[in-house]
N, C-alpha and C positions, 0 to 999 in steps of 0.2 A: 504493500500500500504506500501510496503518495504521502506521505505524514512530513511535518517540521516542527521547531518548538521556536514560538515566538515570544519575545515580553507583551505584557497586556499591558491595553490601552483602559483609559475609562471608560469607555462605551464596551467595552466585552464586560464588564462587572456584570452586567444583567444576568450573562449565563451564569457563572459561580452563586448567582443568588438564587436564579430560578432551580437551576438542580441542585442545590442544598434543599430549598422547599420539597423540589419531587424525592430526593433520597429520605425525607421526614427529619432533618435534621432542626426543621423552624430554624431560622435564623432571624436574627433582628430585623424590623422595617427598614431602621437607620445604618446598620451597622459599617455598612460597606464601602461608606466615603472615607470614615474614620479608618479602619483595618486598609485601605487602600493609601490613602495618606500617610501612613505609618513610617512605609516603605515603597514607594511605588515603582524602582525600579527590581521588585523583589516577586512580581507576578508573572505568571508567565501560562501558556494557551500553547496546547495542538491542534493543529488547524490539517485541514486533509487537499487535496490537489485542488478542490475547487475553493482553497482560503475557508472553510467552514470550519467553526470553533468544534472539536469533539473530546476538550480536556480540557482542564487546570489544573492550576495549583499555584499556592504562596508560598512564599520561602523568606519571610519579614527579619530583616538582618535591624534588631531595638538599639546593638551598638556593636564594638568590634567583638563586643565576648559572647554573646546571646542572640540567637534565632529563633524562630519556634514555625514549623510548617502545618498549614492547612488548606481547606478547600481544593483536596487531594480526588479531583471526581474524573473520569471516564465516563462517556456513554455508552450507555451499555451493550450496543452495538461493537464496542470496541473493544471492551472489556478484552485479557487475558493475553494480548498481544503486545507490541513496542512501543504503544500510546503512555502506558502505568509508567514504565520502565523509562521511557526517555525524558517523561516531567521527573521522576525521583531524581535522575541523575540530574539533572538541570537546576533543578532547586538545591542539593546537597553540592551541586559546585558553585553554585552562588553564594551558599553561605560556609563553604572554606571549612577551616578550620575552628569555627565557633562550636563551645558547647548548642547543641539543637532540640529541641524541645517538641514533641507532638503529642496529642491523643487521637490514637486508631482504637478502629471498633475493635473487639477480641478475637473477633475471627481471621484478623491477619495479623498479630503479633508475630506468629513465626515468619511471617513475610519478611515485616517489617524488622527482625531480630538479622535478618541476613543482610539487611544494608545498615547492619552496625550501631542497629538503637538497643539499648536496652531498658528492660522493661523498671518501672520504678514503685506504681500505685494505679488502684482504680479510681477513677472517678464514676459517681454514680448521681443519676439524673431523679431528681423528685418530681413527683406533682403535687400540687396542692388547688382543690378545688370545694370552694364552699369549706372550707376547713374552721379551725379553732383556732384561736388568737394562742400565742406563745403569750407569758405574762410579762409584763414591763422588770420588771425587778427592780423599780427604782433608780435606772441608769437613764441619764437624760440623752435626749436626740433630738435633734433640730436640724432644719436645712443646711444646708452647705452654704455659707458666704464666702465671699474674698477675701478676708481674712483669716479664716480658715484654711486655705489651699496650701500655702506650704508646707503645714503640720499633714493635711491630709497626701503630699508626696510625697515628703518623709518615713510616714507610714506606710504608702505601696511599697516606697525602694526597701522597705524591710520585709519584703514578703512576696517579690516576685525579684528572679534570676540578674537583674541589671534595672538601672533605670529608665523608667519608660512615661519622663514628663508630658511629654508631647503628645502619647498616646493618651493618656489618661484626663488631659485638658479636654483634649475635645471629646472623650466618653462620658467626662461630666455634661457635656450639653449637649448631649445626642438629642432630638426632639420624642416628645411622650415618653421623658424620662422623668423619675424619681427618686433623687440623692440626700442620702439621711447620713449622719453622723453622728457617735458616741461620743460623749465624754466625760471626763470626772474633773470636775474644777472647769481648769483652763486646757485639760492636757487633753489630744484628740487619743482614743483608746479603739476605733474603730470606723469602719464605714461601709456603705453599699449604695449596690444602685440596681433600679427596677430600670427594664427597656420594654416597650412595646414589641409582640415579636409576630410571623403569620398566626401564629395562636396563642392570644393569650400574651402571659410577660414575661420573665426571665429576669432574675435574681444576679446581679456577680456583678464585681467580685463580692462576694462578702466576707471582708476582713476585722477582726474584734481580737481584743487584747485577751479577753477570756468568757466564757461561756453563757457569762450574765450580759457580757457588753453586745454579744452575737443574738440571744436572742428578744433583746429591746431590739437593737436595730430590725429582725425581720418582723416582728410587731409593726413596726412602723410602716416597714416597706409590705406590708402586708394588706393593711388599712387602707382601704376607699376603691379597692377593687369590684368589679362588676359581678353582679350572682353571677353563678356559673362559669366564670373565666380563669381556665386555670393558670397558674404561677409556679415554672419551674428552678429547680436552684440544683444545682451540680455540685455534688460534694464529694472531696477527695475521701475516701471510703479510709484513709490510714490516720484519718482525725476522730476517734470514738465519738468525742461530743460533738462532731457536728450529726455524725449518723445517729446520735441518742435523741438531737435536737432535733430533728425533722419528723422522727419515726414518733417521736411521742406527739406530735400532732395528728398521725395519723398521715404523712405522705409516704407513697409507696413509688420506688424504683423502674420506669419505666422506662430507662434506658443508659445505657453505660459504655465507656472508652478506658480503654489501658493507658496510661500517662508514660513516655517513655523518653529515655534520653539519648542522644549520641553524641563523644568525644566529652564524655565525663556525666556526671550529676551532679546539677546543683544542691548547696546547703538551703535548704530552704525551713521554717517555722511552722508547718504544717500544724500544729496544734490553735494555731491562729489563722490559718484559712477553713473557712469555713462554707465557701464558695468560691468558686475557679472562677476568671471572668469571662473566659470564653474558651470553646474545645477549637475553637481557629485560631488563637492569634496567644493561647495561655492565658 
């Protein structure tokens, strides 16, 4: 077959969203300006003789030390062939020699184990619909202001692989977004953010200094959701309390991704995430 791997423009975004949609992956309404901005020379598309898109894939290089790869899709027409294989190698030579960060579904760990990732934790997908409020505990939360924001970078760059300012500015204002904050005193101790998604909302990151400050924050980000609309939150399954915290609301696990590494694994605080921010981009 006629196949080549080209970098993506902005106007191919639309496929990576729509087959995320068709694979049921729900992706954010907004997500895709942001996660595109990140890195934009870090996308890239196979295209077939007639220049028709029938792949992607990201390969988001956040600084010289940290990548993380996603919207790893094939059409399924294509499946099994040198479409998979020449986006992996295309993305994994764009991002060099960085620690590399992914979440693939289970069924290809051992794929993905031969191109030198290995495996770390699961992450595991919640639903919550019509549910029960977690209790406040007495931990205060309030919107996000700008004065607030450097304390709340502070806190991502302790809890994810490198710093990732830039990213995080413009995910606080993603549109049909809702950004809540813990704190004690003056010191920020946590934060999250709800996004509109094709179904329903999406939880992440959710970040809290400990298990009181995690679940005021989803109390909050919880509150003023529509009957019936459910709200998912991904949690890394090797944090107990966060899998104590969900389950004792009564959400149940409707989908899940292996979290794996290549060219080392990060030190990371896992007992303080409490939600991933996304299985695309970490």
């Amino acid at each position: 077959m006629n196949m080549h791997i080209q970098q993506m423009q902005p106007q191919d975004l639309a496929f990576c969203f729509d087959h995320a949609r068709r694979e049921g992956w729900n992706p954010g309404l907004h997500d895709m300006d942001t996660f595109y901005m990140t890195d934009p020379a870090g996308w890239f598309k196979a295209v077939d003789g007639a220049n028709r898109m029938i792949g992607c894939i990201s390969a988001v290089a956040y600084d010289q030390t940290f990548g993380f790869v996603g919207f790893y899709i094939v059409t399924p027409e294509h499946r099994g062939g040198r479409v998979g294989i020449e986006l992996g190698h295309r993305a994994l030579d764009y991002l060099g020699s960085r620690c590399v960060g992914q979440d693939g579904v289970f069924a290809k760990v051992a794929n993905y184990e031969t191109w030198g990732f290995e495996f770390a934790y699961r992450n595991l997908r919640y639903e919550w619909v019509d549910g029960a409020l977690p209790e406040g505990g007495g931990i205060a939360v309030s919107p996000c202001t700008p004065v607030m924001r450097p304390a709340l970078l502070d806190f991502d760059a302790g809890l994810f692989p490198c710093r990732r300012d830039a990213f995080v500015q413009r995910w606080l204002a993603l549109p049909e977004s809702v950004v809540r904050v813990a704190h004690d005193g003056a010191t920020l101790i946590g934060y999250g953010v709800r996004r509109r998604c094709v179904s329903g909302y999406k939880i992440g990151p959710l970040f809290a200094r400990d298990h009181a400050a995690a679940t005021a924050l989803l109390r909050e980000l919880l509150q003023g959701v529509a009957p019936h609309t459910p709200v998912y939150l991904d949690v890394p399954e090797i944090n107990p309390a966060a899998v104590a915290m969900v389950e004792s609301l009564g959400m149940n696990a409707c989908f899940g991704t292996a979290r794996m590494y290549k060219n080392g694994k990060p030190t990371l605080d896992v007992d303080r995430i409490y939600g991933v921010t996304s299985f695309e981009l970490g």
